[in-house]
C-alpha positions as a printed NumPy array, in Angstrom:
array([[112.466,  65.97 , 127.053],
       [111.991,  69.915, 128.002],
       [112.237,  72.38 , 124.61 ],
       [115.13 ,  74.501, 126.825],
       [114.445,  77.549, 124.713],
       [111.372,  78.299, 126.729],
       [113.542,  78.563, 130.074],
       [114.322,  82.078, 130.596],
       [117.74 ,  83.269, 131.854],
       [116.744,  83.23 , 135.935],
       [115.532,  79.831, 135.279],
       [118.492,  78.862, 133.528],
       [120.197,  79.741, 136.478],
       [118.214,  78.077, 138.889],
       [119.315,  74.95 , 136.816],
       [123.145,  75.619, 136.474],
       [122.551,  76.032, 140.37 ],
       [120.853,  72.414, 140.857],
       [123.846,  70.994, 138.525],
       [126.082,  72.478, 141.158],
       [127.092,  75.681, 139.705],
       [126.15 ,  77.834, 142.75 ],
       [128.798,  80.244, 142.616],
       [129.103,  80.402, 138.579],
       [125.749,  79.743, 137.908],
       [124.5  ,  83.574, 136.285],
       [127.613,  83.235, 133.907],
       [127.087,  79.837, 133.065],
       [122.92 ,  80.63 , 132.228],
       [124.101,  83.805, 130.217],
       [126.248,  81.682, 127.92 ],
       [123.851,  79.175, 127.292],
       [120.739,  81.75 , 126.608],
       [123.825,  83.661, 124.501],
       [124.001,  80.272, 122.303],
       [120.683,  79.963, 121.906],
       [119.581,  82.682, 121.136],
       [122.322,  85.011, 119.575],
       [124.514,  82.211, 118.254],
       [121.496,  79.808, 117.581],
       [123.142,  76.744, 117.85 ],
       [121.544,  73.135, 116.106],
       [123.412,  71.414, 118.613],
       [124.35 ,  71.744, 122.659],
       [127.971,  70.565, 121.413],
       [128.217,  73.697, 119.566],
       [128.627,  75.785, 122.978],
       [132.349,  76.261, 122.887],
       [134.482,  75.81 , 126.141],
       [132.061,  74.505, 128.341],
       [131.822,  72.147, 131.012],
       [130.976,  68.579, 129.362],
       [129.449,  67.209, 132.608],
       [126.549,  70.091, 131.446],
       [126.662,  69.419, 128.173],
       [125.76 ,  66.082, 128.496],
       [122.926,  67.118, 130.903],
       [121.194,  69.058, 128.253],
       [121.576,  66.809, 125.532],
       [119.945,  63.979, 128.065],
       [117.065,  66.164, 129.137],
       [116.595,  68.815, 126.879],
       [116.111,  69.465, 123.083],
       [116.067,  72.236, 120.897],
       [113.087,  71.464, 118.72 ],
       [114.532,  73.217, 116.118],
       [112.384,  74.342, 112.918],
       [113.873,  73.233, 109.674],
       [113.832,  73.905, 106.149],
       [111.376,  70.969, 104.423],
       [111.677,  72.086, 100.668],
       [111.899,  75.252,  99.076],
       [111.161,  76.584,  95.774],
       [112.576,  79.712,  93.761],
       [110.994,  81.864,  91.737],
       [111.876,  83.914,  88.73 ],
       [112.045,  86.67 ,  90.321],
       [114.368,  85.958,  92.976],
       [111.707,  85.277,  95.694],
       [112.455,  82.031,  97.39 ],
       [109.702,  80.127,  99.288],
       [110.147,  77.831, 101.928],
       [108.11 ,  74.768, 103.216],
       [109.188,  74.664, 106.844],
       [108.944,  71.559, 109.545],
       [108.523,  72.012, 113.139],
       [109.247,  69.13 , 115.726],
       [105.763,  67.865, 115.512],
       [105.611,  67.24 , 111.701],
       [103.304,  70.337, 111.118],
       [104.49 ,  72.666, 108.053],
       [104.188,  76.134, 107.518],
       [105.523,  78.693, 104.727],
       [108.243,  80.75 , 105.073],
       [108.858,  83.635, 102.158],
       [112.593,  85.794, 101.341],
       [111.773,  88.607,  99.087],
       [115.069,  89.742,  98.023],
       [115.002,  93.587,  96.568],
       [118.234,  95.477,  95.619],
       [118.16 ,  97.723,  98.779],
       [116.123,  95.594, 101.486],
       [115.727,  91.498, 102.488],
       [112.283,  90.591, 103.776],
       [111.741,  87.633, 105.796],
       [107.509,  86.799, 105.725],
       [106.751,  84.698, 108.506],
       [103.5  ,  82.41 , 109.905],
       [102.158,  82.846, 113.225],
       [ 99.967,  80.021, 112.832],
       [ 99.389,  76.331, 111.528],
       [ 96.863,  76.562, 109.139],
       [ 94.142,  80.219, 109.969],
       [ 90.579,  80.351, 111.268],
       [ 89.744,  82.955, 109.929],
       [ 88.14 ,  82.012, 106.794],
       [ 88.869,  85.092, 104.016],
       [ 88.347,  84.415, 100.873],
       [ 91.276,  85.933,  98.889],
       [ 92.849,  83.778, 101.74 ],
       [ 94.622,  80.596, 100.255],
       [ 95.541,  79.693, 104.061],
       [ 91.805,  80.905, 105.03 ],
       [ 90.603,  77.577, 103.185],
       [ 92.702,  75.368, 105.712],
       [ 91.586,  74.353, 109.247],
       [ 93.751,  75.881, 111.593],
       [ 96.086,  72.992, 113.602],
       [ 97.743,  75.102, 116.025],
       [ 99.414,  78.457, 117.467],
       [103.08 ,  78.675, 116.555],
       [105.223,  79.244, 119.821],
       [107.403,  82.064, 120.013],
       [110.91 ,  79.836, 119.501],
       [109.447,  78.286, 116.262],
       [109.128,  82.068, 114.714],
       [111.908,  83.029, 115.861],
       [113.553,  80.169, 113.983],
       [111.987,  80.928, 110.5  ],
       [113.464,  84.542, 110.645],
       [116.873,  83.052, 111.752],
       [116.617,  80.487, 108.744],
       [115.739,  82.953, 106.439],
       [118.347,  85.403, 107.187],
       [120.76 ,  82.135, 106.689],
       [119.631,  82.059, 103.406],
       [119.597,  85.233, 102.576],
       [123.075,  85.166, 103.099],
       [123.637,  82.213, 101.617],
       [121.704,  83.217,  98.416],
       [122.421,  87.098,  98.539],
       [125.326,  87.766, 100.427],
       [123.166,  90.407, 102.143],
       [121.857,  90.598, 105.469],
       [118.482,  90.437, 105.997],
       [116.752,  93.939, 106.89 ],
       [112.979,  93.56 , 107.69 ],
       [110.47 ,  90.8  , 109.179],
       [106.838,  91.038, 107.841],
       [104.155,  88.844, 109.781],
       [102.308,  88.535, 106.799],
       [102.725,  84.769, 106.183],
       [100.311,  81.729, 107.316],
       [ 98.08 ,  83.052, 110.177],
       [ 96.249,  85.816, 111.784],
       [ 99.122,  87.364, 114.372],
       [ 96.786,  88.792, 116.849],
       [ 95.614,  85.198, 117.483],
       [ 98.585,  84.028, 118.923],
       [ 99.558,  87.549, 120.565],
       [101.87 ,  86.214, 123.875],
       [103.282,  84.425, 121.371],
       [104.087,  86.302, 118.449],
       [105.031,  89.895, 121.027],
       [107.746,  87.373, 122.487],
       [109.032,  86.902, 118.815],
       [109.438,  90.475, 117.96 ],
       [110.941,  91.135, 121.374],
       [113.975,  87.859, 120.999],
       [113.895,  89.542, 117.522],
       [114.737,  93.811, 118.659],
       [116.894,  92.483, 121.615],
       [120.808,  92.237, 121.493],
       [120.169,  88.788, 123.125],
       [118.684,  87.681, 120.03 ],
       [118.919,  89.718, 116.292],
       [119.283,  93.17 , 117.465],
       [116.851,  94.338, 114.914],
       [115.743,  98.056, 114.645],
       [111.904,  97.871, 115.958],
       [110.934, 100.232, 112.97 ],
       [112.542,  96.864, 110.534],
       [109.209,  94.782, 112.073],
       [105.463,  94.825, 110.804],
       [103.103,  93.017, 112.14 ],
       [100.031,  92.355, 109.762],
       [ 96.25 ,  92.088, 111.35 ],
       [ 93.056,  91.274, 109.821],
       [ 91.576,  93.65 , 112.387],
       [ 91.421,  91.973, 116.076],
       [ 90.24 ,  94.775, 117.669],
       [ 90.578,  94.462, 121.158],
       [ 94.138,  93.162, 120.726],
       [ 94.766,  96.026, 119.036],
       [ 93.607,  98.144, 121.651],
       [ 96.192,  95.741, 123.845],
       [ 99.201,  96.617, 121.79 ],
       [ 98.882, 100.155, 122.445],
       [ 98.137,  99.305, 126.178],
       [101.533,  97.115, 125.85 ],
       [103.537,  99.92 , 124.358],
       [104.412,  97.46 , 121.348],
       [107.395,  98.308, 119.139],
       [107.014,  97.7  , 115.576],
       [104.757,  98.738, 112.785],
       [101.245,  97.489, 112.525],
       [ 99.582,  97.433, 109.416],
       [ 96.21 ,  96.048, 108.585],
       [ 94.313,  94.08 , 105.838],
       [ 91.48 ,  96.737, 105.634],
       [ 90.582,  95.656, 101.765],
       [ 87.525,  97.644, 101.887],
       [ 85.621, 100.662, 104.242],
       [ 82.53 ,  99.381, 103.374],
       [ 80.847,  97.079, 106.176],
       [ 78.812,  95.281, 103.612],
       [ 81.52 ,  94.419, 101.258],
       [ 84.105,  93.521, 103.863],
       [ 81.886,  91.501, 105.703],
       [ 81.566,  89.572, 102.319],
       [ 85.556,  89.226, 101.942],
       [ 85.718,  88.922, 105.684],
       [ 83.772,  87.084, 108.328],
       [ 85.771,  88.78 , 111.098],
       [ 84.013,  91.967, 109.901],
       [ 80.743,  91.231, 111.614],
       [ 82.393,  90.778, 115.423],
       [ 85.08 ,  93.643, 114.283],
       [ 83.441,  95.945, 111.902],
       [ 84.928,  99.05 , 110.469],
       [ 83.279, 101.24 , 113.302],
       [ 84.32 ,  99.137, 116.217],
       [ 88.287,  98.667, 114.201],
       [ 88.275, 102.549, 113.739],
       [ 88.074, 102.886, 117.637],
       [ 90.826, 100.699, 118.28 ],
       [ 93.314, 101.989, 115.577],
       [ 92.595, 105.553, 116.722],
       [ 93.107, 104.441, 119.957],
       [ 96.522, 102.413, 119.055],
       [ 97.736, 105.656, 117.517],
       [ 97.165, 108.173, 119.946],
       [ 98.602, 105.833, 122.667],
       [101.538, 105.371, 120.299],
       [102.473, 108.131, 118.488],
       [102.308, 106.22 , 115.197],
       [100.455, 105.621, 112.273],
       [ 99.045, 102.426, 110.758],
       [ 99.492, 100.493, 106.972],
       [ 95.907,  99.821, 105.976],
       [ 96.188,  97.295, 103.686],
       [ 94.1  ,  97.174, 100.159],
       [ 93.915,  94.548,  97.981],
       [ 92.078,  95.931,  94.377],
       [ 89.577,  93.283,  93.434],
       [ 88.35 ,  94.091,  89.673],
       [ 84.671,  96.045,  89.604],
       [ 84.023,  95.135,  93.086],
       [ 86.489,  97.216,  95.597],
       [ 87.793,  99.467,  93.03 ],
       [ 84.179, 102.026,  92.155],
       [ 85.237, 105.517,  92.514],
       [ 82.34 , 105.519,  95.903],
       [ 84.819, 102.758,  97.56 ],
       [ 88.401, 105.3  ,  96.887],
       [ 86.13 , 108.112,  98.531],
       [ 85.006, 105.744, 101.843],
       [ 88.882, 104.706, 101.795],
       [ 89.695, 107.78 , 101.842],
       [ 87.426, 108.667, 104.633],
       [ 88.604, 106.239, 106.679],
       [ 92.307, 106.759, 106.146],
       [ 91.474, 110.808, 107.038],
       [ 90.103, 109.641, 110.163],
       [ 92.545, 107.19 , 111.012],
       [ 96.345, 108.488, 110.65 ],
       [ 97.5  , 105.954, 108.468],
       [ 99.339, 105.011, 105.052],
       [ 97.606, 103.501, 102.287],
       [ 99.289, 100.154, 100.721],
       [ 97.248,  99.18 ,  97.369],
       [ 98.163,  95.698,  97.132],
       [ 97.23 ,  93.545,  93.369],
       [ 95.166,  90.664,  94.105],
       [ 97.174,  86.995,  93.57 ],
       [ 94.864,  84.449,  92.178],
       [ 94.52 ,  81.349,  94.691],
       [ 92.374,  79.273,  92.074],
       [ 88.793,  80.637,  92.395],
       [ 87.062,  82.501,  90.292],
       [ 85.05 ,  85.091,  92.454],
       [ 87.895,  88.108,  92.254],
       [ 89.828,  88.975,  89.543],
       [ 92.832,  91.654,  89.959],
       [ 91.857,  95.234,  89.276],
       [ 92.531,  96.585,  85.452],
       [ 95.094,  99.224,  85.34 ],
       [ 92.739, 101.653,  83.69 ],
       [ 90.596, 101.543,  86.679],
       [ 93.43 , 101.07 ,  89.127],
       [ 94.316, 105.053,  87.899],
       [ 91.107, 106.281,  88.32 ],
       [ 91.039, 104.473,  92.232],
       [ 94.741, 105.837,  92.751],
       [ 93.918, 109.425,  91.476],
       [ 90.669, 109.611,  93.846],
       [ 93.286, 109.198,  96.742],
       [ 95.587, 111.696,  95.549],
       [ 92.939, 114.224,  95.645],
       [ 91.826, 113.359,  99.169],
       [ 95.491, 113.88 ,  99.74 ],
       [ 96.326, 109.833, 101.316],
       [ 99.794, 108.869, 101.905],
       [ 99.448, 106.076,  99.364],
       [102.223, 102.844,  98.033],
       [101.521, 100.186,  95.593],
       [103.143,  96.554,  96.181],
       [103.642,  95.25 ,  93.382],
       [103.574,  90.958,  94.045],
       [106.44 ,  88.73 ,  94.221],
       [106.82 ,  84.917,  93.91 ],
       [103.332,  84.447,  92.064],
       [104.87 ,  81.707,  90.253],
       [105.493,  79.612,  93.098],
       [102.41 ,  80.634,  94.975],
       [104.452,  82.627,  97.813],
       [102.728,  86.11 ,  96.822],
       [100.868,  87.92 ,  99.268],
       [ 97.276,  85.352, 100.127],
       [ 98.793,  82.251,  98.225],
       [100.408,  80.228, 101.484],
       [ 99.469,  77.077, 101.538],
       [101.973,  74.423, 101.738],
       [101.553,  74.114,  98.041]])
């Protein structure tokens, strides 16, 4: 059976048309795509006033391949993760991070990640697969579900920050965001979207050539080749010269800045000398500063920063003048903090 979320609206058509359609065929394709897509049905009996001759098509030769919720887990803060099965049995995580003013949806890209960082609880798994563009879609639509369900508030942003590296699965993942901005899908504001990179550079060089819209951020975690390199294998094919080119590049193609993304490991990316290289880089690079505290995923190499030297890091920036935030972590006690995901 075909997954008919992969047919796009002219081919939809050309369907309808072979069924016999001819002369309704562009409003019968609009209302299905509407139903999948806006409506997102679980079910072709769930398109209302429809012919059943069609309806009985699709459910003969088509499926959904819907992505559905496998087991979830709450924490006390309010952060629910979810365990989520696609149509082949593969699982990834799904997180909702609930605030008083905003609900985030952090999605995977991927089965599993090849890239191989070690603060990186879904760097120590093999990766099984990209994620196709219909099966993120369907962990933001299931998470704004529950959002509702749990919150009685809508949800408000969509972080690619869960199992994955984005960039990795770009055709994929840009098809996402787009389903995800357009009125055929959620109608989400672009500015609502980040996508999170671990610093691909020459697809970030093609987002800027593909006039992307949504906020990029990336897991920087130290301006030091040496000491990224350790953290990061992708550092030695991308290193911080050769990702400086392509973020400059992104941002004077697009008019925006970038998140650089910091996670403060204790006494080894927290010395004064690595808040004056971040600094340096972020001055050369326009770009906001996220300091991000370091959730444990069971080894014992990094530790989180202290908060006395935390200060002294944070004041160095402050001086150099950065644009600088601190996330604080959610979910930690259900591993669905920022580097835990791993179907766990």
């Amino acid at each position: 059976m075909k997954n008919i979320r992969s047919y796009s609206i002219e081919e939809l058509t050309t369907m309808m048309e072979e069924l016999g359609e001819r002369s309704d065929s562009p409003r019968r394709a609009r209302k299905i795509y509407h139903n999948l897509w806006k409506k997102y049905i679980t079910g072709f009996d769930e398109i209302e006033d429809f012919p059943q001759h069609i309806i009985e098509h699709l459910k003969e030769y088509y499926t959904l391949n819907k992505v559905v919720i496998h087991t979830q887990q709450k924490s006390s803060d309010g952060t629910i993760k979810y365990a989520l099965k696609l149509y082949d049995g593969n699982i990834v995580e799904g997180v909702l991070i609930p605030t008083e003013t905003r609900m985030t949806a952090c999605i995977s890209s991927q089965v599993g990640c090849s890239l191989t960082c070690k603060f990186c609880a879904t760097g120590k798994m093999e990766r099984v697969r990209n994620l196709d563009y219909w099966e993120i879609y369907d962990q933001v639509c299931i998470i704004k579900e529950q959002a509702l369900l749990h919150y009685n508030m809508d949800l408000t942003n969509i972080v690619y920050m869960g199992m994955g590296e984005p960039l990795l699965n770009y055709d994929n993942v840009l098809k996402s965001t787009q389903m995800c901005i357009s009125n055929d899908g959620l109608g989400l504001s672009h500015n609502r979207i980040t996508v999170s990179t671990a610093g691909i550079s020459k697809m970030i060089k093609k987002l800027a050539d593909d006039e992307v819209k949504f906020n990029l951020a990336v897991s920087l975690h130290a301006a030091n080749d040496e000491k990224r390199s350790h953290m990061m294998p992708i550092n030695d094919s991308n290193n911080l010269q050769v990702l400086e080119e392509a973020l400059l590049y992104f941002c004077n193609k697009t008019e925006e800045k970038v998140m650089l993304e910091y996670i403060v490991f204790d006494n080894f990316n927290d010395n004064p000398e690595d808040a004056e290289e971040l600094s340096s880089f972020s001055q050369r690079v326009p770009s906001k500063i996220n300091l991000i505290e370091y959730n444990s995923i069971g080894d014992t190499e990094f530790i989180n920063s202290r908060e006395e030297r935390l200060k002294v890091f944070k004041d160095i920036l402050y001086k150099n003048k950065c644009t600088v935030m601190t996330r604080r972590s959610r979910g930690k006690d259900i591993d669905a903090a920022c580097g835990q995901l791993a179907n766990r």
